[in-house]
Structures are given as structure tokens and as C-alpha cells.
Wavefront OBJ file of the C-alpha trace (Angstrom):
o trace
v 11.218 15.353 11.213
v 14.719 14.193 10.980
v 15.677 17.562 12.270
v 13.362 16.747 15.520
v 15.818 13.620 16.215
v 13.239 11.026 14.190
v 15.064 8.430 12.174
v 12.589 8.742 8.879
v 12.964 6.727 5.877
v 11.354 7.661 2.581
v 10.628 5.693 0.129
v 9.387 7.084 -3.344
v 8.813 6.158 -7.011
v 9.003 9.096 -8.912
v 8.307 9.929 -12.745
v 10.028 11.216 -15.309
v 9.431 14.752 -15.906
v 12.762 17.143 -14.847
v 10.982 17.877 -11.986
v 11.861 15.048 -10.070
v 15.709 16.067 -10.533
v 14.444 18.944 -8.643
v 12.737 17.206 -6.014
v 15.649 15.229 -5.183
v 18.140 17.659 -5.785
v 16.104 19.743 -3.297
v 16.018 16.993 -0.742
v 19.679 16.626 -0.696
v 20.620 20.556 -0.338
v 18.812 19.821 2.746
v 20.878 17.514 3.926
v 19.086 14.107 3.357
v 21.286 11.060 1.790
v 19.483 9.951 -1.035
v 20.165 6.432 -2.548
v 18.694 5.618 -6.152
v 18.017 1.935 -6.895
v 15.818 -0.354 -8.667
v 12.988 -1.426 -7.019
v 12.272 -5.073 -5.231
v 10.847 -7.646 -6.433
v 9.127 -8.842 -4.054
v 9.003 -8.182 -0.014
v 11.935 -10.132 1.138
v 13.984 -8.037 -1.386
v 12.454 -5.114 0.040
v 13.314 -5.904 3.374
v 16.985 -6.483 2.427
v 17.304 -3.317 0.543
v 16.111 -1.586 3.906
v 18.366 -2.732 5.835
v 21.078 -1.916 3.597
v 19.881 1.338 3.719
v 19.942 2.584 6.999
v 22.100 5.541 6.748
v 20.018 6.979 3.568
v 17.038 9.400 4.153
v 15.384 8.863 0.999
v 15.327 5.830 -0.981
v 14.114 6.025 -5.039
v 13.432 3.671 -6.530
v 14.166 4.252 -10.405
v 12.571 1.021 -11.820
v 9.197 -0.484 -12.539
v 7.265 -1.532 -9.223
v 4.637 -4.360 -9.103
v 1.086 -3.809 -8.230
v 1.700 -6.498 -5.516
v 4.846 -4.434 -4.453
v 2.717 -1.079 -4.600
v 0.340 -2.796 -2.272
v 2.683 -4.331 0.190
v 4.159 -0.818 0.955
v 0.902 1.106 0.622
v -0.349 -1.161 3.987
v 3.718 -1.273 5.390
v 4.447 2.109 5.229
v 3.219 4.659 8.102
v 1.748 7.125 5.569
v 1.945 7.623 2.086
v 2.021 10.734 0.144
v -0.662 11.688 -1.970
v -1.019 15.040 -2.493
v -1.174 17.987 -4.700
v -1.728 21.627 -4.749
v -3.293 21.972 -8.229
v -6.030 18.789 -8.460
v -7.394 16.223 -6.476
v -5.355 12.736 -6.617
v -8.657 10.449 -6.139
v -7.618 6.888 -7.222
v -4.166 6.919 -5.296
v -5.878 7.759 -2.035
v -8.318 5.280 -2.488
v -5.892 2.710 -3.611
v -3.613 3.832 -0.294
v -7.199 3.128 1.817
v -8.138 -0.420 0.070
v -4.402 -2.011 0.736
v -5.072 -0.863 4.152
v -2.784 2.284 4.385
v -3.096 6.003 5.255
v -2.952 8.343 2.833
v -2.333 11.757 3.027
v -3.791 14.399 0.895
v -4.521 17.854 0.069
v -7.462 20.211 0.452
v -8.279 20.045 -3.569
v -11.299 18.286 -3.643
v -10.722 14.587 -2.230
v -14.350 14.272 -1.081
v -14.034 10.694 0.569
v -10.796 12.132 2.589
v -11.882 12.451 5.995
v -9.487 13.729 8.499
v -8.333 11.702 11.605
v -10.627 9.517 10.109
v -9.516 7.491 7.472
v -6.816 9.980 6.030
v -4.423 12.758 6.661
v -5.574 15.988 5.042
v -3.392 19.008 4.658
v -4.875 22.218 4.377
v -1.709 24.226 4.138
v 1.358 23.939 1.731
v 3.393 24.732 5.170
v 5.956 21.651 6.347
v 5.676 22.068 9.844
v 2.042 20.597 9.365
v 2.620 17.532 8.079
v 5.548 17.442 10.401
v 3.030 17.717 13.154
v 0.733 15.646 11.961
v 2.450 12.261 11.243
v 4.060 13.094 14.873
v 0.607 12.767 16.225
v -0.137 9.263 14.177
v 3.269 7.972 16.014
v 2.092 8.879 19.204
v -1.121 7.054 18.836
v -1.255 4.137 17.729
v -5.145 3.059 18.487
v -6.162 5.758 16.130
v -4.011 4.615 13.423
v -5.712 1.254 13.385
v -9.140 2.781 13.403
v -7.777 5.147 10.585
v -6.719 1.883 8.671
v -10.196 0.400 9.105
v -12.113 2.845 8.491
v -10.168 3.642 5.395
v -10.881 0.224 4.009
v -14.633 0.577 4.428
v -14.567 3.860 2.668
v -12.408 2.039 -0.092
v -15.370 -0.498 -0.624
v -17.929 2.183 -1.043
v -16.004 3.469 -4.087
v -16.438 0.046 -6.179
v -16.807 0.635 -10.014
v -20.456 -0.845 -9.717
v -21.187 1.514 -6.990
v -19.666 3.954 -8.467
v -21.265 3.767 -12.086
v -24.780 3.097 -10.440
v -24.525 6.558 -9.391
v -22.993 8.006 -12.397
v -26.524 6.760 -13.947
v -28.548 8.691 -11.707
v -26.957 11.712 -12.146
v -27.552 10.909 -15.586
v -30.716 10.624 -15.682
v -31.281 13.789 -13.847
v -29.381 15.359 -16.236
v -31.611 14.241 -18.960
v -34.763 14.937 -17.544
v -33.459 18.802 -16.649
v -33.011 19.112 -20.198
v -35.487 17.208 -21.170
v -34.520 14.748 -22.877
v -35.616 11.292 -23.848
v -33.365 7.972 -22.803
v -34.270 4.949 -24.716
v -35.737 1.948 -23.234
v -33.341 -0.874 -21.785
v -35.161 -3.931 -24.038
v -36.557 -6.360 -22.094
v -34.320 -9.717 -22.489
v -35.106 -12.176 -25.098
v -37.095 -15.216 -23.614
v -35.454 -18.612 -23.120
v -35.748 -21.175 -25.291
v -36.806 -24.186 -23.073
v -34.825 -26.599 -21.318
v -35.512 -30.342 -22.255
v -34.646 -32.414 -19.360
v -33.562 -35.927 -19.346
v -33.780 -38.725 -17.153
v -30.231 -39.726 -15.802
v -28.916 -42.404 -13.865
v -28.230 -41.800 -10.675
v -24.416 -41.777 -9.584
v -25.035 -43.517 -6.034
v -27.563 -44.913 -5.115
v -28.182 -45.970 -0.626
v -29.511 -49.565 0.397
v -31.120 -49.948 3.566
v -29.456 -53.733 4.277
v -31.402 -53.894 7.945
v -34.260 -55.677 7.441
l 1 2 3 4 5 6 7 8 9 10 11 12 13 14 15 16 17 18 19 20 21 22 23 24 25 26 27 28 29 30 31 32 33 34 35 36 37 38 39 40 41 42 43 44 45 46 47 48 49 50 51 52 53 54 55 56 57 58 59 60 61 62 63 64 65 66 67 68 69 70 71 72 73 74 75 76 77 78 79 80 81 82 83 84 85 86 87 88 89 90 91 92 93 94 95 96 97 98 99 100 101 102 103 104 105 106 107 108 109 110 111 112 113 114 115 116 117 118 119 120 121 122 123 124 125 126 127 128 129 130 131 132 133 134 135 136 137 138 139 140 141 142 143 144 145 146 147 148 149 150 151 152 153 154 155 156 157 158 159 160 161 162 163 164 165 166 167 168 169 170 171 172 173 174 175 176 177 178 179 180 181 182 183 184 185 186 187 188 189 190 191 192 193 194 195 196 197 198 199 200 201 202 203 204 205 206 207 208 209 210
């Protein structure tokens, strides 16, 4: 993108693992200034750390990050990577979605990723589509508010009570295909009664008109 005269800023939190040397090694044989700094701590420190990065390509961020920081960047940012071409990445895409953002992911099994929809979905491990695609989310900026809506709603649907509720169907099928038996939820113990008692009321209204 930054060869196709876009000023792009990437922000990442990486791990670790020697890989990431790689990563960002690989990022600056390609000519991208990377700058390594601790993260914000909170969005005004963000926005100051921005703006003294404006000639840096890639910003990592080599400290711990806040859940309300991961949040306020998730919605900020115009996309957010979360991919892989080994295994699905199903909570960070979901995450992305409920703060509001766009994620984009891979074709490994990320059932509620729908494309143009509520997500970017790659299909290919080739650069010039992803390229293309955030290109297109620039362009229109209607469909990126839709995408951010819709994205929220899908978010919702993947609750933990939803989510278990249907865990214990497919339970239950699974039982009765091999047949068999679930115990009985007990029925709750009853009550012992309530003994009510007369109180005194805290206000009480006078009609004065006779």
C-alpha cells in the first residue's frame, strides 16, 4: 500500500516467540521504518505517540496493553489483522466485531466471518489481495459503517449463554446417538415460607380540603 502512494500506519503487539524478530526484520528489508515502544496507557497517550510517529511505518508496541486500550484501537483502527493460515482465530475476530471494528481473517474455518459483511476474509496468502481489499474499504465509506454494525450484531449472537445453550444441544444429540442416559436436572428445593409483617408506613398523604 505504501508502495501505491498511501501513507499507512501499523500498529501491532506482537509475542514472544523468534518469529516476531522475523516479522519485523522482514518488514524493514522492505523498506518500512519500524519504531519499538511501550504501549499507551490510555488514548490521549496514544494519540501523542502517533503523532510522534509520523515518519514510522510500523509501530510495536513491546509492552503490556490494556483491555480498554485493546478496545479503543480495535473500534479506531481501519482494520485489524486477524488471520492465520494454519487455524481459525475465533475469539479475536469476534472481539475485533464487539468493540465495533473490522476484522480481517482467513479462509480456515471462521464460520461467523462474512465477507463485505461484517469482516474482511482472505482466501489467498497473496498480498496484493489484502492490498486490494482495504483499498476498497477506503473508498467506501457507507459500507464500512454497515460492516461495523453488522459486525456488532454478529458479536452479540456469540454470547457465552448463547453459546453454551447450544453446546447442550449438541450434547444431547450426542448422547442420544449413542445412546446414552443424561441424568435428571433435580427439581429445586421448595421455599420455606415467607412470614410477613406489618410495617409502618414511611409517608403517609392527608387530604387537608375538606
Amino acid at each position: 500500500m505504501k508502495r501505491r502512494g498511501r501513507d499507512v500506519k501499523l500498529l501491532m503487539r506482537g509475542g514472544r516467540e523468534p518469529h516476531g524478530a522475523d516479522v519485523v526484520n522482514h518488514a524493514e528489508h522492505q523498506g518500512l521504518v519500524v519504531r519499538h515502544v511501550k504501549s499507551p496507557g490510555d488514548v490521549a497517550s496514544l494519540a501523542s505517540l502517533l503523532r510522534e510517529s509520523r515518519e514510522a511505518d510500523v509501530i510495536n508496541l513491546t509492552s503490556f496493553l490494556s483491555d480498554s486500550m485493546v478496545i479503543a484501537i480495535y473500534s479506531a483502527c481501519d482494520a485489524v489483522l486477524a488471520n492465520s493460515g494454519h487455524e481459525p482465530f475465533g475469539l479475536v475476530g469476534l472481539e475485533v466485531m464487539g468493540a465495533g471494528g473490522i476484522p480481517v481473517t482467513g479462509s480456515t474455518g471462521e464460520d461467523y466471518a462474512d465477507s463485505y459483511r461484517n469482516a474482511v476474509v482472505l482466501e489467498t496468502d497473496d498480498p496484493l489481495e489484502i492490498v486490494t481489499e482495504l483499498s476498497v474499504l477506503k473508498e467506501r465509506p457507507k459500507l464500512v459503517a454497515e460492516m461495523r454494525k453488522r459486525g456488532r450484531a454478529t458479536a452479540r449472537d456469540y454470547l457465552w449463554d448463547r453459546v453454551i445453550d447450544e453446546l447442550m444441544l449438541r450434547i444431547e444429540f450426542a448422547a442420544a446417538r449413542q445412546a446414552v442416559a443424561l441424568p435428571a436436572t433435580p427439581p429445586p428445593p421448595p421455599r420455606p415460607p415467607v412470614r410477613r409483617q406489618a410495617r409502618k408506613p414511611d409517608a403517609a398523604i392527608i387530604d387537608v380540603n375538606p
